[in-house]
C-alpha positions as CSV (number, residue, x, y, z in Angstrom):
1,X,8.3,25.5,1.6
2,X,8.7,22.0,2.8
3,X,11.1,19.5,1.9
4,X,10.5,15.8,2.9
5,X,12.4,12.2,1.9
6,X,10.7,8.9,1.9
7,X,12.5,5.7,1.0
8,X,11.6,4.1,-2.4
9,X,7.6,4.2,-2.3
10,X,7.0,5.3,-6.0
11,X,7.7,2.5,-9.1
12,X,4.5,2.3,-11.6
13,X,5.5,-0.3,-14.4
14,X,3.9,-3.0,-16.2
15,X,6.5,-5.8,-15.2
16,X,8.1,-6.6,-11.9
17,X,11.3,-4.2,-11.4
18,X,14.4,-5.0,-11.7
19,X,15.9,-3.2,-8.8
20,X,14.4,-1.5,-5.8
21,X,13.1,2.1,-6.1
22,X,14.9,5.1,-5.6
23,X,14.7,7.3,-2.5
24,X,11.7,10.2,-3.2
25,X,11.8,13.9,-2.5
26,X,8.4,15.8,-2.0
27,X,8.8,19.3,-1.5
28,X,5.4,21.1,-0.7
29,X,5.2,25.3,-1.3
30,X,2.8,28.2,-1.0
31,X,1.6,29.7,-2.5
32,X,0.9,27.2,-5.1
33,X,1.7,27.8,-8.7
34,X,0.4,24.2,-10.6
35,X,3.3,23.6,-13.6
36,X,5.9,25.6,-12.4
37,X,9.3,23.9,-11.6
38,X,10.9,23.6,-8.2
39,X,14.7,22.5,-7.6
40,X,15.9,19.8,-5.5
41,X,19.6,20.9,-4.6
42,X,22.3,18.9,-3.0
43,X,25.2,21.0,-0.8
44,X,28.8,20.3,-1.9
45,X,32.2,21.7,-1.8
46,X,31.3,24.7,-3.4
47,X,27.8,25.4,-2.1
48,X,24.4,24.2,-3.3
49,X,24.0,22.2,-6.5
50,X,20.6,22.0,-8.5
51,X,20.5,18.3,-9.2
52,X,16.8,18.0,-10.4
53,X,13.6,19.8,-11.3
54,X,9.7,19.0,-11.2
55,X,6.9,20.7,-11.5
56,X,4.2,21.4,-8.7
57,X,0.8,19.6,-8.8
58,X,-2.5,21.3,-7.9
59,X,-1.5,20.9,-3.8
60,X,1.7,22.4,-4.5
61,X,4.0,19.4,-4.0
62,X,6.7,18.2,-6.2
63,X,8.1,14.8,-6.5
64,X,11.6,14.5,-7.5
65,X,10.6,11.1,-9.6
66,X,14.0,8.9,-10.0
67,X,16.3,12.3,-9.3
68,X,18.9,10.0,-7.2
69,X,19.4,6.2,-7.3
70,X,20.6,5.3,-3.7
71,X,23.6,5.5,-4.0
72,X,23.7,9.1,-4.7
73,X,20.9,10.1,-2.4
74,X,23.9,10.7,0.8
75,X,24.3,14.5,1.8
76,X,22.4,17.2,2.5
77,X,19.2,18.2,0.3
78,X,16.7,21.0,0.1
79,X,14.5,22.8,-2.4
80,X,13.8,26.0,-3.7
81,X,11.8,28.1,-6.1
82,X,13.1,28.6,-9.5
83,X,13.0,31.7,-11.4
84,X,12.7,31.6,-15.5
85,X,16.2,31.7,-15.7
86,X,17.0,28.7,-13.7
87,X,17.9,30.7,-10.6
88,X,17.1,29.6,-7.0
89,X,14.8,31.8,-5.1
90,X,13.1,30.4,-1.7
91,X,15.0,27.8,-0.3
92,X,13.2,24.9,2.1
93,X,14.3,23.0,5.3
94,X,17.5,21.2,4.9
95,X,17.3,17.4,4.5
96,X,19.5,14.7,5.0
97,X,19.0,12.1,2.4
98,X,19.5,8.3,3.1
99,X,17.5,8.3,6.5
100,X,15.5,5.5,6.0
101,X,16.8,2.1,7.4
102,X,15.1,-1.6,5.9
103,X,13.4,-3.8,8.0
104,X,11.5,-6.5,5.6
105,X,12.0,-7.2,2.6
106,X,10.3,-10.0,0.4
107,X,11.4,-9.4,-3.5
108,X,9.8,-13.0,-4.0
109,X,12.6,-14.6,-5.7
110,X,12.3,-18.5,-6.3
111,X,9.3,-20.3,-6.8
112,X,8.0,-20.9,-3.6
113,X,7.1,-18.8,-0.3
114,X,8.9,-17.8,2.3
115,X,7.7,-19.1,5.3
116,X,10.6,-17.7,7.5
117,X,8.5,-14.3,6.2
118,X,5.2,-15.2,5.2
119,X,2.3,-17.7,7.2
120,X,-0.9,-18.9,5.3
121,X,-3.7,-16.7,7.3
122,X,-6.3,-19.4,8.5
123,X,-5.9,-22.1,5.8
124,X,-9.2,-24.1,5.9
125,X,-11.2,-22.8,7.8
126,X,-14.8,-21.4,6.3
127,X,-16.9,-18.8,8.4
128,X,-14.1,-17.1,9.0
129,X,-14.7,-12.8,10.5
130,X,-18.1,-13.9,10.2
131,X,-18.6,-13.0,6.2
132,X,-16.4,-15.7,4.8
133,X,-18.7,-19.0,5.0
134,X,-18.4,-19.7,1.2
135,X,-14.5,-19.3,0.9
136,X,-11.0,-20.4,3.2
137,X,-7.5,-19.4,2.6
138,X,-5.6,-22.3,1.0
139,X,-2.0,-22.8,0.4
140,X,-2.8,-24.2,-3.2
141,X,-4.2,-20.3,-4.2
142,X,-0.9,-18.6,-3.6
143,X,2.1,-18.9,-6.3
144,X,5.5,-17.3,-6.4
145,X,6.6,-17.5,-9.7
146,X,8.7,-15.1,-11.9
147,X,9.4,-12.5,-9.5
148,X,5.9,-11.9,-7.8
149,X,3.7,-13.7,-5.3
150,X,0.4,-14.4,-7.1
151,X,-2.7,-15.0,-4.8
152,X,-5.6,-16.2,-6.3
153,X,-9.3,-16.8,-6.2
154,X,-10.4,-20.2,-7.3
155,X,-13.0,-22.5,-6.8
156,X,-12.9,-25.4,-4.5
157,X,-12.5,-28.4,-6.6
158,X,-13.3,-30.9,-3.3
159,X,-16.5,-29.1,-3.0
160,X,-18.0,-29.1,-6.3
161,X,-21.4,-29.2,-6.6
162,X,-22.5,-28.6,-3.1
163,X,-24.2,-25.2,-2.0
164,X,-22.8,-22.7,0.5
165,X,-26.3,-20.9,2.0
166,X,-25.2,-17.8,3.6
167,X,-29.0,-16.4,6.1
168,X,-28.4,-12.7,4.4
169,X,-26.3,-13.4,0.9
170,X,-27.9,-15.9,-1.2
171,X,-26.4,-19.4,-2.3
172,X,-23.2,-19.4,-3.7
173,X,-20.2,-21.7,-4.8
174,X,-17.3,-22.3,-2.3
175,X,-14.1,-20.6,-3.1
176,X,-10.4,-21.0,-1.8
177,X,-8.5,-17.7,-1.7
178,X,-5.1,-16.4,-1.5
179,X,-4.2,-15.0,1.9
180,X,-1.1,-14.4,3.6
181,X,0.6,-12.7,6.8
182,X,3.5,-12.0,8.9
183,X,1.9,-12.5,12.2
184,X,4.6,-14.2,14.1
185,X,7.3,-13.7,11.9
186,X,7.8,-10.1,11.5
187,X,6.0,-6.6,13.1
188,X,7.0,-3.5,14.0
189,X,5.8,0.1,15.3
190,X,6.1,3.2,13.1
191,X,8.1,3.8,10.1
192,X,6.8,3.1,5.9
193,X,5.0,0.0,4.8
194,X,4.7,-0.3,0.9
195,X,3.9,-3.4,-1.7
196,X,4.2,-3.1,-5.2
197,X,1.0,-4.7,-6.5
198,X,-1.2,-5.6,-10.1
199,X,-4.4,-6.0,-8.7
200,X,-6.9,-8.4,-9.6
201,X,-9.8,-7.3,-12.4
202,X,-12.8,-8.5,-11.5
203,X,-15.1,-7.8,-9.3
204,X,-16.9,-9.9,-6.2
205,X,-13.7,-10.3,-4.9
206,X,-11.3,-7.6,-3.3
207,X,-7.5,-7.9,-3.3
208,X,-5.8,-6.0,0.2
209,X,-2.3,-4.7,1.3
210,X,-3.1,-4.1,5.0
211,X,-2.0,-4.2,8.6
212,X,-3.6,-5.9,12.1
213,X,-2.0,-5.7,15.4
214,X,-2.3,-9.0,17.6
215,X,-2.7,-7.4,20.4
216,X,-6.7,-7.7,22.2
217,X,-9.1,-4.5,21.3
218,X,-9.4,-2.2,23.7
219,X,-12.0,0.2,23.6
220,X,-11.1,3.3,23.2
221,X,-7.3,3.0,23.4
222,X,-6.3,2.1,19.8
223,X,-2.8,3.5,21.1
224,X,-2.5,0.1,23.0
225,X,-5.1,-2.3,21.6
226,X,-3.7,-1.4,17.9
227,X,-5.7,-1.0,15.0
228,X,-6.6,-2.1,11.2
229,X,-4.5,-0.7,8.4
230,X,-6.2,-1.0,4.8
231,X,-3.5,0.4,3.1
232,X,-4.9,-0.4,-0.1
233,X,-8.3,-2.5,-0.8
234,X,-9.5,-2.7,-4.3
235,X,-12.5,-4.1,-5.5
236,X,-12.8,-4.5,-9.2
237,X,-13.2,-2.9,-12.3
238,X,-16.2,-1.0,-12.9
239,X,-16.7,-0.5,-8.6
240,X,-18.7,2.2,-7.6
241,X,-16.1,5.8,-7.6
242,X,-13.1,3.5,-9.2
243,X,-13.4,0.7,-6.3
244,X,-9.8,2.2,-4.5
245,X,-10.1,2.1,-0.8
246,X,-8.1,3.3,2.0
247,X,-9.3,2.6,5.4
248,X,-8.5,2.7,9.2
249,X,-10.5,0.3,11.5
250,X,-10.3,0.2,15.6
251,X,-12.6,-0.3,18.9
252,X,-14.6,2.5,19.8
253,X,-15.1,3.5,23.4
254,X,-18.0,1.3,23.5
255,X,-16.9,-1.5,22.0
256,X,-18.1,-1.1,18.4
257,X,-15.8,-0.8,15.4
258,X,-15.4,2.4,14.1
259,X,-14.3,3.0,10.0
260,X,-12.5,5.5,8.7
261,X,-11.9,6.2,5.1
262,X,-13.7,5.6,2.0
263,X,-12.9,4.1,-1.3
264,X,-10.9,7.5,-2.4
265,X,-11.4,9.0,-6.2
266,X,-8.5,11.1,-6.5
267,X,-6.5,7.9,-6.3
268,X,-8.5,6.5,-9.4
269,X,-8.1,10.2,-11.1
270,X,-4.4,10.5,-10.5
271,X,-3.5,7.3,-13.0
272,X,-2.4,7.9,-16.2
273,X,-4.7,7.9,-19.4
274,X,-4.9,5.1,-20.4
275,X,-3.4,3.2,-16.7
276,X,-5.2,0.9,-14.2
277,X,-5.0,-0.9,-10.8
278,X,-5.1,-4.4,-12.7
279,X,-2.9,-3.8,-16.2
280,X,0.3,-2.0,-14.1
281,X,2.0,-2.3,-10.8
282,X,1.5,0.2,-8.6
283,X,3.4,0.9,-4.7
284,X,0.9,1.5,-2.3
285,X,1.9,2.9,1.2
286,X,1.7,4.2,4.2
287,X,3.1,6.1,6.4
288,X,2.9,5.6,10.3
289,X,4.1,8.1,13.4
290,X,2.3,8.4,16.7
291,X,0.3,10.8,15.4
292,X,-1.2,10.1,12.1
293,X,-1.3,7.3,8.9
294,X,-0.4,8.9,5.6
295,X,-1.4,6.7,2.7
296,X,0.3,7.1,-0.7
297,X,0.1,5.4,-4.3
298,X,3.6,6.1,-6.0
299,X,4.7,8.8,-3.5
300,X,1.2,10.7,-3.9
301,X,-0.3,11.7,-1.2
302,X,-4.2,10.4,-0.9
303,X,-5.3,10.1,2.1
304,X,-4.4,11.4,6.0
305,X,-5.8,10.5,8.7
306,X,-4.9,11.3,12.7
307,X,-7.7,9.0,14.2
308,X,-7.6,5.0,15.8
309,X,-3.5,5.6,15.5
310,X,-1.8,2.2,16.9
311,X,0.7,2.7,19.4
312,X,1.5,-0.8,19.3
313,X,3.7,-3.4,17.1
314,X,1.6,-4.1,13.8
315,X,2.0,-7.5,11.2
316,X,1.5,-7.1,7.3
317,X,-1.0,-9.5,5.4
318,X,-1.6,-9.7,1.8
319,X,-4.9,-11.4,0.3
320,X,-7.3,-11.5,-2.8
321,X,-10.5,-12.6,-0.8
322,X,-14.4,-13.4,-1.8
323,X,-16.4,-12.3,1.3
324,X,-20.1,-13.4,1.0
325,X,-21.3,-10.1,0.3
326,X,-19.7,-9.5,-2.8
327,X,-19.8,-13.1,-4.4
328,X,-23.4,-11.8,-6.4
329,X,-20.6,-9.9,-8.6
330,X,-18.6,-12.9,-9.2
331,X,-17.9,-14.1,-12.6
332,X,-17.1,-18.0,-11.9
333,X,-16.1,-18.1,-15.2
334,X,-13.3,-15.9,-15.0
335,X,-11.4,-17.4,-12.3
336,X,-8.9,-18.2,-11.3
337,X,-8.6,-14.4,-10.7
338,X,-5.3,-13.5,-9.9
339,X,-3.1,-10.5,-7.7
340,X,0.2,-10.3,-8.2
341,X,2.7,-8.4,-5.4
342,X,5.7,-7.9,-7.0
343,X,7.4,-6.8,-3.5
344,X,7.1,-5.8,-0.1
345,X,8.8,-3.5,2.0
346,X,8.9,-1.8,5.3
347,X,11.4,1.1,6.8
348,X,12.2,2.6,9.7
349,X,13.7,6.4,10.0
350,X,17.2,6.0,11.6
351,X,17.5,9.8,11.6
352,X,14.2,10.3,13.9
């Protein structure tokens, strides 16, 4: 058995919270035995303490959902199977429990952005990455209002009427979207990134939580030319496999991009009847060593993967964004379309 802390990566809700999210304990066992409880025990004066239970999942890992608040997450933590009578059987690795130091932190209070945190990522300029002729980033499609940045999709009311031709993706309307970064403001190397995010609904559009490096590409070395970090990409409802992507993106030893991930089911499956990317907040995160990129949604592990690892300082961006080929999907009608992040958050393990 396995015990593990992460700082506060797991808050589902329907409104933005009120405080910031409790530590999380995952303890992983086998053999696994899906419904049956595992402890979470904290040492004290008189020996070990069972301070929570939680039952595994089909991997065998537990999450110890809201057991501490932060304040009582100090000491020295494990976990251990339970028999039916309560008592402890197999105990884990010890744990020490408030190991994860803040970094950033944007709770967007106020009614305007940041900009000591947060730059507008390429205001104006169409054509931008090649696939984004028929829509610009534009201050006046991001909002902060009642406790959550909202970045939008909306038409461009100075280009009414004209046509945007696009040689592979028809004729379409021009668009201004909702894009923002800390490139310049804030990076870092290794640790947790999470946002707390309601995604947009519809679909032609595709609201991101991601990371970019600005360092140059360099083939084959993603430990020193960095790489792209979808954390979370969505694409509306009614996408193809629940429209959920996690991706990694870096330069290939001959100079090509290489992809790796796929929009990922089992995070579409996990959500509660009757839940959804666009009606409830979810966090999205991911974890980053030397070695590997663990993506989570509410502390759930999703996806893993050890290939195009950065070794190098990373920025975060946040955007809802119409790329030409996905504007056939759009509804013009129901824009503005709107993503709201209710926080963002990155940590770095002072015990490592």
């Amino acid at each position: 058995m396995r015990l593990d802390v992460l700082p506060g990566v797991a808050q589902p809700g329907s409104r933005p919270a009120a405080a910031p999210a409790d530590p999380l304990f995952v303890a992983t066992v086998r053999p696994v035995s899906p419904g049956d409880d595992l402890g979470l025990q904290r040492r004290g004066t008189g020996g070990w303490e069972t301070v929570a239970r939680a039952p595994q999942d089909a991997a065998g890992k537990a999450r110890f959902l809201e057991a501490l608040h932060a304040g009582e997450a100090g000491g020295t933590f494990r976990a251990v199977t339970l028999a039916a009578d309560g008592s402890p059987g197999t105990a884990s690795n010890e744990v020490e429990g408030l190991t994860w130091t803040p970094v950033f932190a944007d709770d967007f209070d106020g009614t305007s952005l940041d900009t000591s945190k947060w730059g507008y990522r390429s205001p104006g300029v169409y054509n931008f990455e090649d696939d984004g002729r028929c829509s610009t980033s534009d201050p006046s499609a991001v909002r902060v209002l009642n406790g959550t940045v909202r970045l939008q999709v909306r038409r461009d009311e100075d280009r009414l009427g004209e046509e945007c031709r696009t040689p592979e993706d028809g004729t379409h309307d021009y668009y201004l979207n909702g894009r923002i970064d800390t490139e310049g403001t804030f990076s870092f190397t290794y640790g947790v990134a999470a946002a707390r995010v309601k995604f947009q609904r519809g679909r032609g559009q595709h609201g991101a939580f991601w990371m970019q490096s600005a360092e140059a590409p360099v083939p084959g070395d993603p430990a020193a030319g960095g790489s792209e970090v979808d954390v979370a990409e969505f694409f509306g409802q009614g996408s193809p496999k629940g429209g959920m992507g996690m991706y990694t993106y870096y330069t290939g030893a001959r100079g090509k991009t290489v992809k790796v991930g796929e929009i990922q089911q089992e995070a579409t499956a996990q959500l509660p009847p009757g839940d959804s990317w666009w009606d409830r907040f979810h966090v999205f995160s991911v974890e980053w060593t030397p070695d590997v990129y663990i993506y989570r949604v509410d502390g759930r592990e999703i996806f893993r993967n050890t290939q195009g690892v950065s070794g190098v300082e990373e920025f975060l961006l946040l955007s809802l964004s119409t790329k030409d080929w996905e504007l056939s999907e759009l509804d013009p009608s129901l824009l503005p379309s709107t993503m709201q992040v209710d926080w963002v958050r990155v940590w770095q393990d002072s015990g490592a």
